[in-house]
mmCIF file of the N, C-alpha and C atoms, coordinates in Angstrom:
data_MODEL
# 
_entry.id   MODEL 
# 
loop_
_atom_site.group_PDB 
_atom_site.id 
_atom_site.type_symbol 
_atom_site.label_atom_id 
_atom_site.label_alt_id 
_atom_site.label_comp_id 
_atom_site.label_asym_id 
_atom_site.label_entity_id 
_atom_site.label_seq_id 
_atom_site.pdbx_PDB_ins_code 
_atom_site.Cartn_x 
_atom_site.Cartn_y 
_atom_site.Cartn_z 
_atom_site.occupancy 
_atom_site.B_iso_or_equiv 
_atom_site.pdbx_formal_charge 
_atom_site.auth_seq_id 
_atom_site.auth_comp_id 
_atom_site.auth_asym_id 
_atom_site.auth_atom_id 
_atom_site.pdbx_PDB_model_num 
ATOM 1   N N  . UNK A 1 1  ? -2.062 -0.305 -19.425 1.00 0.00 ? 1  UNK A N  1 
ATOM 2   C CA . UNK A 1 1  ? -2.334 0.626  -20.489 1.00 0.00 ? 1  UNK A CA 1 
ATOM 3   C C  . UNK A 1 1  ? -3.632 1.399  -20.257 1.00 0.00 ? 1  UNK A C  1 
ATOM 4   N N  . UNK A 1 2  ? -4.368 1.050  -19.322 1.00 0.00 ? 2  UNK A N  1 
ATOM 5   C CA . UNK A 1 2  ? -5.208 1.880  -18.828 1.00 0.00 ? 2  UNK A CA 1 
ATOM 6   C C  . UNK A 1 2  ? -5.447 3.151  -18.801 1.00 0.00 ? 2  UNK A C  1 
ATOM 7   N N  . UNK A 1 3  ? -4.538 3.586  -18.108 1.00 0.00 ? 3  UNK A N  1 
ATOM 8   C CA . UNK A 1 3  ? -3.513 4.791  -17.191 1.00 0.00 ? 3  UNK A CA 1 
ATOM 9   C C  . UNK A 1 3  ? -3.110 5.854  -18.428 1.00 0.00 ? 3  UNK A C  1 
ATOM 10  N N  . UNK A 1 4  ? -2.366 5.132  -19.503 1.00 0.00 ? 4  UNK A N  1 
ATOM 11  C CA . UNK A 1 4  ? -2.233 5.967  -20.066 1.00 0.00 ? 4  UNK A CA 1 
ATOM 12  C C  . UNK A 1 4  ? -2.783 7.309  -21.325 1.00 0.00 ? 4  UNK A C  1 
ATOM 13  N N  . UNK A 1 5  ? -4.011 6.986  -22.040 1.00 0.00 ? 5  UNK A N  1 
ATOM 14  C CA . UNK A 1 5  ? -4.398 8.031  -22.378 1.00 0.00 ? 5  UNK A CA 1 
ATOM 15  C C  . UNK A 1 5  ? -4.637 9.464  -21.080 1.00 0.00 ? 5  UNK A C  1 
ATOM 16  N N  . UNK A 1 6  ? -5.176 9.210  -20.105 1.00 0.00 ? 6  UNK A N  1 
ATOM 17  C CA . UNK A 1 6  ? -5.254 9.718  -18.970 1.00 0.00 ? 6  UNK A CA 1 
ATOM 18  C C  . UNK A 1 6  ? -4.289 10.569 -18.411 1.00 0.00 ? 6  UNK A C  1 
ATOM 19  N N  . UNK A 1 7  ? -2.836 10.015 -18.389 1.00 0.00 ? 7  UNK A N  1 
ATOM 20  C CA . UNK A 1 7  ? -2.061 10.541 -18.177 1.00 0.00 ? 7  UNK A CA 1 
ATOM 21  C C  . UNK A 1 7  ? -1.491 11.643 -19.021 1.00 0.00 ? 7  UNK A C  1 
ATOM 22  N N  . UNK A 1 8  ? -1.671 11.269 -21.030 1.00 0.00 ? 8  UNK A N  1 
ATOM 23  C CA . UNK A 1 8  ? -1.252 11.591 -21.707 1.00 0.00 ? 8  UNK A CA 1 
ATOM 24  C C  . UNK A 1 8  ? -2.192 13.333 -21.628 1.00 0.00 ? 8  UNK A C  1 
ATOM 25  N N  . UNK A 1 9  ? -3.526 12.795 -21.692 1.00 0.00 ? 9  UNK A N  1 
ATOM 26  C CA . UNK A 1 9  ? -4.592 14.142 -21.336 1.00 0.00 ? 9  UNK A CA 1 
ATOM 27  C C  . UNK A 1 9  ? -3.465 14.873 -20.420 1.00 0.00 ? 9  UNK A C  1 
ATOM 28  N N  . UNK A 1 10 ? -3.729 14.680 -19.212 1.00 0.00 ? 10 UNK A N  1 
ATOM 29  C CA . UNK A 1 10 ? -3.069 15.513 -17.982 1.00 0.00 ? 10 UNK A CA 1 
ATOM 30  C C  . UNK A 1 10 ? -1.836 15.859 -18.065 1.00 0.00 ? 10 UNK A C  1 
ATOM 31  N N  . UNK A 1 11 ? -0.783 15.536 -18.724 1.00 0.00 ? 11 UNK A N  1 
ATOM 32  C CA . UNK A 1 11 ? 0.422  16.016 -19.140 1.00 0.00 ? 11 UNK A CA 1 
ATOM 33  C C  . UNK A 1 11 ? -0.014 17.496 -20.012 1.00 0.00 ? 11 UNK A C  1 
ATOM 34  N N  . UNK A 1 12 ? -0.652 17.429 -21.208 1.00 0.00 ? 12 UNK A N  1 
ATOM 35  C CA . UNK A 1 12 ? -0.919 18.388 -22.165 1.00 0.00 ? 12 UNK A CA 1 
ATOM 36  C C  . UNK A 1 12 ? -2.158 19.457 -20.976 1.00 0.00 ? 12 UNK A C  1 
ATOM 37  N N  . UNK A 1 13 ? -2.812 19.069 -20.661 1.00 0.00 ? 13 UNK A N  1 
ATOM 38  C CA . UNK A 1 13 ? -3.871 20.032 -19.887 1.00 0.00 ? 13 UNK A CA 1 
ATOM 39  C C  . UNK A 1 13 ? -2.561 20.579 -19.130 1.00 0.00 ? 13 UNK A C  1 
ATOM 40  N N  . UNK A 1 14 ? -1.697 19.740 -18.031 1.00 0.00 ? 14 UNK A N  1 
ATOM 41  C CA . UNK A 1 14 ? -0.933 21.080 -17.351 1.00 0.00 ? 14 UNK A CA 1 
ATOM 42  C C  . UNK A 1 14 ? 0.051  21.661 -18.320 1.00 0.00 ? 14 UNK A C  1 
ATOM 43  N N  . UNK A 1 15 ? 0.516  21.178 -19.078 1.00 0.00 ? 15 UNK A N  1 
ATOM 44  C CA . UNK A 1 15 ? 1.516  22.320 -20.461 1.00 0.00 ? 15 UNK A CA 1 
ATOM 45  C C  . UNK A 1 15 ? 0.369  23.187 -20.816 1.00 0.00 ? 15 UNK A C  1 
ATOM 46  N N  . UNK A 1 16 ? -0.750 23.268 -21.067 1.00 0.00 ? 16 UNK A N  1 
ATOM 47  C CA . UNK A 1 16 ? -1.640 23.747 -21.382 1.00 0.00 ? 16 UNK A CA 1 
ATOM 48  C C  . UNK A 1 16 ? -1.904 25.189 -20.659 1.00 0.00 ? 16 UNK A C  1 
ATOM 49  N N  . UNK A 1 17 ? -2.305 24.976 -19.645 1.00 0.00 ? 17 UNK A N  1 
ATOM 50  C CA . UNK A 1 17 ? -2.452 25.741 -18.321 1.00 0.00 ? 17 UNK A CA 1 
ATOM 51  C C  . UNK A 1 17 ? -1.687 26.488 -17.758 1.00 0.00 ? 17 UNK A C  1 
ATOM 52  N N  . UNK A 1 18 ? -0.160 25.787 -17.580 1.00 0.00 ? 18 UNK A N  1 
ATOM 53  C CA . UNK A 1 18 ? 0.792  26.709 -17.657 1.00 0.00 ? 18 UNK A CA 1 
ATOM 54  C C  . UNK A 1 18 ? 1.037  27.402 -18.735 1.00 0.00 ? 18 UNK A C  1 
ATOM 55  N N  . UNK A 1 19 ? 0.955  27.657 -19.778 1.00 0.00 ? 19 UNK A N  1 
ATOM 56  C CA . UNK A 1 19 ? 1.203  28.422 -21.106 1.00 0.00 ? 19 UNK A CA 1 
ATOM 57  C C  . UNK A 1 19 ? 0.521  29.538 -20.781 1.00 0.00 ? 19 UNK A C  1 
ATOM 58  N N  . UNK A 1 20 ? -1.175 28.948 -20.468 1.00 0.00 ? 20 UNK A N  1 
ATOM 59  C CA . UNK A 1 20 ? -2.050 30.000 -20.842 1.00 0.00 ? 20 UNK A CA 1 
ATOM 60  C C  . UNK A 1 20 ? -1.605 31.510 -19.263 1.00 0.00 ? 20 UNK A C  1 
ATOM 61  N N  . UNK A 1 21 ? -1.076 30.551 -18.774 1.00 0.00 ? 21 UNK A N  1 
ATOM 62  C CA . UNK A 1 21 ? -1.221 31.268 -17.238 1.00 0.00 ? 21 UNK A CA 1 
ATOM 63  C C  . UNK A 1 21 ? 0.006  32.144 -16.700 1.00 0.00 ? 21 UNK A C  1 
ATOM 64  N N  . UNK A 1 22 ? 1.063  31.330 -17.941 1.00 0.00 ? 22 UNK A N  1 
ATOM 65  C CA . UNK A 1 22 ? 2.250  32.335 -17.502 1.00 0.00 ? 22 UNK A CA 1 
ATOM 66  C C  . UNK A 1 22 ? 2.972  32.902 -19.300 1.00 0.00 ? 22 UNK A C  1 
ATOM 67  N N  . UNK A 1 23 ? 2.385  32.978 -20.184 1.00 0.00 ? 23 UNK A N  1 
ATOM 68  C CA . UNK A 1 23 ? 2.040  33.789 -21.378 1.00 0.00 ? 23 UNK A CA 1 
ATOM 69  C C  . UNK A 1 23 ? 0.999  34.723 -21.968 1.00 0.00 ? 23 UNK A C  1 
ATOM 70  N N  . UNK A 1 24 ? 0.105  33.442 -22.009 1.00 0.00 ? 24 UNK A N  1 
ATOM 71  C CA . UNK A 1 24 ? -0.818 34.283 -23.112 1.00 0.00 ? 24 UNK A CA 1 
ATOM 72  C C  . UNK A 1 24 ? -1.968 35.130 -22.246 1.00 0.00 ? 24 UNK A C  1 
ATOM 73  N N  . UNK A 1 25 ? -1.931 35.028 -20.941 1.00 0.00 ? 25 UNK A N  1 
ATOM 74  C CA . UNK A 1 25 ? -3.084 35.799 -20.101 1.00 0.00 ? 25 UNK A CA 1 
ATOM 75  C C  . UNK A 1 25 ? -2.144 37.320 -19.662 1.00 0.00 ? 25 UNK A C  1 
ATOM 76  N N  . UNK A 1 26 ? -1.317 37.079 -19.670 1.00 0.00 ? 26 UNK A N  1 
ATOM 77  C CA . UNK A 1 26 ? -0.256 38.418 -18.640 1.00 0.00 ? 26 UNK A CA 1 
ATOM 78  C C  . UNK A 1 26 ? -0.017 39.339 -20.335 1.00 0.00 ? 26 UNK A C  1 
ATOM 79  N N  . UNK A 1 27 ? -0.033 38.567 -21.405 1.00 0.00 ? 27 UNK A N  1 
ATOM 80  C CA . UNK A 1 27 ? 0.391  39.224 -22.565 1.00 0.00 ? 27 UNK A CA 1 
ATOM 81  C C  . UNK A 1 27 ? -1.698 39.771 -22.789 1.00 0.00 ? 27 UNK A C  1 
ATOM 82  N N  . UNK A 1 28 ? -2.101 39.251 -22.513 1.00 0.00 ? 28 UNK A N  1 
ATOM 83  C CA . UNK A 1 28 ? -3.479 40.184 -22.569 1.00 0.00 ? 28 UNK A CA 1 
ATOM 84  C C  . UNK A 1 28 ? -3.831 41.024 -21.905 1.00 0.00 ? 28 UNK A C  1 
ATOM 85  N N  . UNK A 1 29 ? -2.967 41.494 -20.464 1.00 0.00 ? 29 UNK A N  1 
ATOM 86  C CA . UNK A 1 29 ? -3.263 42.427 -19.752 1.00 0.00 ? 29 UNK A CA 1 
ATOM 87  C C  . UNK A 1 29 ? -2.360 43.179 -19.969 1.00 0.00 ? 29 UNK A C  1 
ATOM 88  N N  . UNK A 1 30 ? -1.221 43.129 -20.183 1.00 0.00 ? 30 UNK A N  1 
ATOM 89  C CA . UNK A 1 30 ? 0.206  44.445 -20.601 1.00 0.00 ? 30 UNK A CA 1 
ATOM 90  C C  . UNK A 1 30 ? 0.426  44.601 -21.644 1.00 0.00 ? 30 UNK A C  1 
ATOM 91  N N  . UNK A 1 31 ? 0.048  43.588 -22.708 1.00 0.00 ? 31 UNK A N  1 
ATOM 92  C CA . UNK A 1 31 ? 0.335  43.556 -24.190 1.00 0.00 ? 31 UNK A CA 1 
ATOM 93  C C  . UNK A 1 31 ? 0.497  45.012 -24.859 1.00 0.00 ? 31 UNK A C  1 
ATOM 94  N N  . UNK A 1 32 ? -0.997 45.844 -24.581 1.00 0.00 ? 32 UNK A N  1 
ATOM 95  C CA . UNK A 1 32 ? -1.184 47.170 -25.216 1.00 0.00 ? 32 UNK A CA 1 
ATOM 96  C C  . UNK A 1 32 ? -0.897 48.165 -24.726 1.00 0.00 ? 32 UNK A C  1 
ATOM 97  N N  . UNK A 1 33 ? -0.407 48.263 -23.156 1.00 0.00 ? 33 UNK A N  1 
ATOM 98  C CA . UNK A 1 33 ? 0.293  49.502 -22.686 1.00 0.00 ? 33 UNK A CA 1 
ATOM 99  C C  . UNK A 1 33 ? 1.511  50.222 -24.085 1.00 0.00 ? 33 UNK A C  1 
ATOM 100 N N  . UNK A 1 34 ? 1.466  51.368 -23.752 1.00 0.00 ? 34 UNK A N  1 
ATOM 101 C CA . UNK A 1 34 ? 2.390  52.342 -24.220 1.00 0.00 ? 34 UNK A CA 1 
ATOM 102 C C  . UNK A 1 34 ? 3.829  51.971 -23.797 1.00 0.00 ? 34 UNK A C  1 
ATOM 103 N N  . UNK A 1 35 ? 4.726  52.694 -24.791 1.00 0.00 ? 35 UNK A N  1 
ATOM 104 C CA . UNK A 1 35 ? 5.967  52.580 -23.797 1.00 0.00 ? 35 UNK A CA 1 
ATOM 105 C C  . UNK A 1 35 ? 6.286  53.408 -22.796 1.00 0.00 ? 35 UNK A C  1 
ATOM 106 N N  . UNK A 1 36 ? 6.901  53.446 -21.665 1.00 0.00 ? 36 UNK A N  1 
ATOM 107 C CA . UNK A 1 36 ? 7.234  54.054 -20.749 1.00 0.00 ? 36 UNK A CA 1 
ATOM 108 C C  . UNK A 1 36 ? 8.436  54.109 -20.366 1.00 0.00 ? 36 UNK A C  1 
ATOM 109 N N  . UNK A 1 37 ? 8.939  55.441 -20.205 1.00 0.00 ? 37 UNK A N  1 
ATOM 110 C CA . UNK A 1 37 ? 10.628 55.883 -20.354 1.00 0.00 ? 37 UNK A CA 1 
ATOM 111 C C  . UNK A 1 37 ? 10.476 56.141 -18.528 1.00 0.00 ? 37 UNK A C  1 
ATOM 112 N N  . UNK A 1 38 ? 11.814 55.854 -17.978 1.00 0.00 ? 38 UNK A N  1 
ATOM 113 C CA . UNK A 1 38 ? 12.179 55.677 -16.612 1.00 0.00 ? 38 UNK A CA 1 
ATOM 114 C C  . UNK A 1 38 ? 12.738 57.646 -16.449 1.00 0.00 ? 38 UNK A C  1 
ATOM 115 N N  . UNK A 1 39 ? 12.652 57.980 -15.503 1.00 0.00 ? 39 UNK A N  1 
ATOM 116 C CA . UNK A 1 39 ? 12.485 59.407 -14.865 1.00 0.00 ? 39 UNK A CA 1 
ATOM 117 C C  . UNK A 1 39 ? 13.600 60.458 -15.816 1.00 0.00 ? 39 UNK A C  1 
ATOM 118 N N  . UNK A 1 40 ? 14.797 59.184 -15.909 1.00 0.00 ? 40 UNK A N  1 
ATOM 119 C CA . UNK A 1 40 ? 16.122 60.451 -17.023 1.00 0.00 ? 40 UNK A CA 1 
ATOM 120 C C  . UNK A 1 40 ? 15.761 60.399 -18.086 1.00 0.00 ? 40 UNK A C  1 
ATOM 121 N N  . UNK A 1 41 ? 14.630 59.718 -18.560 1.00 0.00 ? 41 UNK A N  1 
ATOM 122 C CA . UNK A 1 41 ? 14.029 59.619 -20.164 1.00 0.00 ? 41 UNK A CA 1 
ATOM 123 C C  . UNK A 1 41 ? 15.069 59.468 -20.949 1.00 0.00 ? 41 UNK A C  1 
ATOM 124 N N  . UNK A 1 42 ? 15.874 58.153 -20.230 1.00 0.00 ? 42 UNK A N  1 
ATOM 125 C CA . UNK A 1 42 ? 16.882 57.430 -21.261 1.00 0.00 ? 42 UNK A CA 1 
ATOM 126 C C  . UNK A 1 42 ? 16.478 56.160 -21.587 1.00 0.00 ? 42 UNK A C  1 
ATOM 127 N N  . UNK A 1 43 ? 16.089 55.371 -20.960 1.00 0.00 ? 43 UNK A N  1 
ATOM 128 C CA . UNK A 1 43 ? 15.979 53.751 -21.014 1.00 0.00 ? 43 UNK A CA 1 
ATOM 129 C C  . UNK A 1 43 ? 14.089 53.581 -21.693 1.00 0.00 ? 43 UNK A C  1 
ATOM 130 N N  . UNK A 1 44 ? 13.642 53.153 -22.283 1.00 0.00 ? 44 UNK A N  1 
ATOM 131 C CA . UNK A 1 44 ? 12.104 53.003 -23.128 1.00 0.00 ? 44 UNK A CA 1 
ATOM 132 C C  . UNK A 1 44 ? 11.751 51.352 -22.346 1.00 0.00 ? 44 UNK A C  1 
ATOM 133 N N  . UNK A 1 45 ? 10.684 50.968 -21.784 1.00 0.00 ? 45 UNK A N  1 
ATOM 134 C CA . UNK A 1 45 ? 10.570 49.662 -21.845 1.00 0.00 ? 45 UNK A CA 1 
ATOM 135 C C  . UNK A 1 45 ? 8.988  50.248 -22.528 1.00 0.00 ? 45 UNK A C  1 
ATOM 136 N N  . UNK A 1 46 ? 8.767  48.887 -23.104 1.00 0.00 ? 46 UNK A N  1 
ATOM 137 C CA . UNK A 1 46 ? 8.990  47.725 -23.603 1.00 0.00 ? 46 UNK A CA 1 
ATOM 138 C C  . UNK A 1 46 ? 9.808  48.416 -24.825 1.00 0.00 ? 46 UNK A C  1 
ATOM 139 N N  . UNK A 1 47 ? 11.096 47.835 -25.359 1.00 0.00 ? 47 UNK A N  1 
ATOM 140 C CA . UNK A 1 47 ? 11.801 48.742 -26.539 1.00 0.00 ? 47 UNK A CA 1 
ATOM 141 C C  . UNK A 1 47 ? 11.191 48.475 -27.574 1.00 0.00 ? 47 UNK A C  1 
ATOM 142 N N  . UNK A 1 48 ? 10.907 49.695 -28.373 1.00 0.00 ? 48 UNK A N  1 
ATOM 143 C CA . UNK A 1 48 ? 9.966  49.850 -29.532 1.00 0.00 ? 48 UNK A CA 1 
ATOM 144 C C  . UNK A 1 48 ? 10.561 49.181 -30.393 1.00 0.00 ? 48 UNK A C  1 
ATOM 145 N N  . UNK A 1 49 ? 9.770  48.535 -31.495 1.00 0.00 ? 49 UNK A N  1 
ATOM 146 C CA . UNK A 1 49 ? 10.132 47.393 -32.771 1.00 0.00 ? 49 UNK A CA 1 
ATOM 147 C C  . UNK A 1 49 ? 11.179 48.252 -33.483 1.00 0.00 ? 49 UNK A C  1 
ATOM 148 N N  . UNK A 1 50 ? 11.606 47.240 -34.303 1.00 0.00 ? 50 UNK A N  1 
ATOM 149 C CA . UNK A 1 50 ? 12.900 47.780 -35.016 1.00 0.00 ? 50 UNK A CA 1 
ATOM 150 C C  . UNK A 1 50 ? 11.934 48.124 -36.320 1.00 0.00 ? 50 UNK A C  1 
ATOM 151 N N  . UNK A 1 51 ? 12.416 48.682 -37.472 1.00 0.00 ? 51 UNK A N  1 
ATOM 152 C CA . UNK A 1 51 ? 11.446 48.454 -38.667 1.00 0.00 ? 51 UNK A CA 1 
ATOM 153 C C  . UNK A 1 51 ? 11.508 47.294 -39.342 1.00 0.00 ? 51 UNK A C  1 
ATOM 154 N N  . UNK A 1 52 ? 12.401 46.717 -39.107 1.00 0.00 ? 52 UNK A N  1 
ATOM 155 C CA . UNK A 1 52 ? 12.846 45.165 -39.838 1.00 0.00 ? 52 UNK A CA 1 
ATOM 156 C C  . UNK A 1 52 ? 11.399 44.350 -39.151 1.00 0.00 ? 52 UNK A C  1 
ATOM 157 N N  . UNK A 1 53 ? 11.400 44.197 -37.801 1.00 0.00 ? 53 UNK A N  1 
ATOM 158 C CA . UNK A 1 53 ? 11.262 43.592 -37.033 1.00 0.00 ? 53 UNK A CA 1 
ATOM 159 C C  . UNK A 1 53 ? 9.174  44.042 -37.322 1.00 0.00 ? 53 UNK A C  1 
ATOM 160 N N  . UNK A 1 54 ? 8.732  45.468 -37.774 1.00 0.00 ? 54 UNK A N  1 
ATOM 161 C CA . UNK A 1 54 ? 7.459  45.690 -37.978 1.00 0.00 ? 54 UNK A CA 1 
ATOM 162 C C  . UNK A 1 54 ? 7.296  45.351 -39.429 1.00 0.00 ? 54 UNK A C  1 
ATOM 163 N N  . UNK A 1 55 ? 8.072  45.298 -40.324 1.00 0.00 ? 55 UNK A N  1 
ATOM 164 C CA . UNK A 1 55 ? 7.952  44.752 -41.581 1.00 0.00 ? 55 UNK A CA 1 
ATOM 165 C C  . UNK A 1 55 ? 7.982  43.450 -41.727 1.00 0.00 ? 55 UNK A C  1 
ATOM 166 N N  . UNK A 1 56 ? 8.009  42.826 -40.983 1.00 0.00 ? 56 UNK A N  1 
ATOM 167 C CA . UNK A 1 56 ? 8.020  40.987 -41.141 1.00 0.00 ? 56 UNK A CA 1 
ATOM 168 C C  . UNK A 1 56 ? 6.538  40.959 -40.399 1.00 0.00 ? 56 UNK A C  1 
ATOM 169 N N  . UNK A 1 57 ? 6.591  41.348 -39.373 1.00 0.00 ? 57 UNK A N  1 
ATOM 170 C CA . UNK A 1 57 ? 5.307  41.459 -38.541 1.00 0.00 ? 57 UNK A CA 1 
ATOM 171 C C  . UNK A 1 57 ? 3.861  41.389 -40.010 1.00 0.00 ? 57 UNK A C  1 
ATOM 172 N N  . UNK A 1 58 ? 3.930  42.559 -40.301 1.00 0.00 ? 58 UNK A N  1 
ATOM 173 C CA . UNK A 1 58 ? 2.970  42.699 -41.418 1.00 0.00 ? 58 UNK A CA 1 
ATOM 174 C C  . UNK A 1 58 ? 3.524  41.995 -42.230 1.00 0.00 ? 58 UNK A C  1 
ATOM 175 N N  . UNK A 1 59 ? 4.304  41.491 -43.060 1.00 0.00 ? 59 UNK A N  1 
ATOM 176 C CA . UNK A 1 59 ? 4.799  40.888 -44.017 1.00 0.00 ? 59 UNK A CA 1 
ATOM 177 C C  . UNK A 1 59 ? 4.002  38.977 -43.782 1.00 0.00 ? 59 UNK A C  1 
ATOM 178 N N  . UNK A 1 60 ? 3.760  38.877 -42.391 1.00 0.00 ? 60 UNK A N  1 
ATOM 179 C CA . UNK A 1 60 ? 3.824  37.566 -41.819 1.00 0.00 ? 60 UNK A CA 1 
ATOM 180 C C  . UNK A 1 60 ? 2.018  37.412 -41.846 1.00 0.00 ? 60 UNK A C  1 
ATOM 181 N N  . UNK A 1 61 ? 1.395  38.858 -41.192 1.00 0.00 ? 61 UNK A N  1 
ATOM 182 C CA . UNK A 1 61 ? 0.106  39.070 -41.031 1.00 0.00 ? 61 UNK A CA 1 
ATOM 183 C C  . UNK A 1 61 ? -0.597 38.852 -42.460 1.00 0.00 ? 61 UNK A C  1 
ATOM 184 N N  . UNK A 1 62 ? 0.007  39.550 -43.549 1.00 0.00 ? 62 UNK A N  1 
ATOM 185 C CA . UNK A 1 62 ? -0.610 39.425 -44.607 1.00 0.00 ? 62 UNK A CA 1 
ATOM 186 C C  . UNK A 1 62 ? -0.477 37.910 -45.617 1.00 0.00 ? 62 UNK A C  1 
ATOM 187 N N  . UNK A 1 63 ? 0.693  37.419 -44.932 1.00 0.00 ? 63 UNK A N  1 
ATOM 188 C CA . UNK A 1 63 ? 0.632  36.243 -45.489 1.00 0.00 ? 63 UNK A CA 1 
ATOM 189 C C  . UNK A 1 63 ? -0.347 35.332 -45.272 1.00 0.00 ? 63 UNK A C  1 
ATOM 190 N N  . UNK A 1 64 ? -0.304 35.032 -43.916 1.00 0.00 ? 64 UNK A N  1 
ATOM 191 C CA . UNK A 1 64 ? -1.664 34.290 -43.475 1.00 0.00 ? 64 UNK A CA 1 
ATOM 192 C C  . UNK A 1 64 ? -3.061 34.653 -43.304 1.00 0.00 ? 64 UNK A C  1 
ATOM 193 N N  . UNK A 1 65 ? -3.112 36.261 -43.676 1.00 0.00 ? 65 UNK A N  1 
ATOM 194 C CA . UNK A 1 65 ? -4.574 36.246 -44.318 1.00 0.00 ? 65 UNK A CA 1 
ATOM 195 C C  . UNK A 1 65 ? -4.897 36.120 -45.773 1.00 0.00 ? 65 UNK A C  1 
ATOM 196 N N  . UNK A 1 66 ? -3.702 36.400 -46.565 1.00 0.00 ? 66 UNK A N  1 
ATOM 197 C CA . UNK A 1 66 ? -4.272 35.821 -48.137 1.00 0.00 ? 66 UNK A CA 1 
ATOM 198 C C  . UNK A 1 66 ? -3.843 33.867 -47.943 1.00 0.00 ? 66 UNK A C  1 
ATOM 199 N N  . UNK A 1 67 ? -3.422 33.638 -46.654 1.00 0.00 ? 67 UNK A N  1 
ATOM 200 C CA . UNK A 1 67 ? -3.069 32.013 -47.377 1.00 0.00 ? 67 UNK A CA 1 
ATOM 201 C C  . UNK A 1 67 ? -4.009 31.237 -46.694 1.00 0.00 ? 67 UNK A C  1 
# 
């Protein structure tokens, strides 16, 4: 039983690490780009929010700053 807090650490540090390294760091460098339409200016990436989809957004934001 040694072993195991130790292990338990190092399990969560690499879930940890990987999260930060293949989410939340790549979403801090592309996150705020614009959208950008491909040359026939048919296809949009990243596809712009739906309004449903920006009304929950704020709906969600304001919840957890008045709660």
């Amino acid at each position: 039983m040694k072993g195991f807090t130790p292990l338990v650490l190092g399990i969560l540090a690499t879930l940890a690490f990987s999260w930060l390294g293949l989410a939340y760091i790549p979403d801090l460098q592309i996150g705020h780009l614009d959208p950008q339409s491909d040359e026939e200016g048919t296809d949009i990436y990243p596809m712009p929010k739906s309004g449903m989809q920006r009304a929950a957004r704020l709906h969600f934001r304001s919840a957890r700053v008045a709660g």
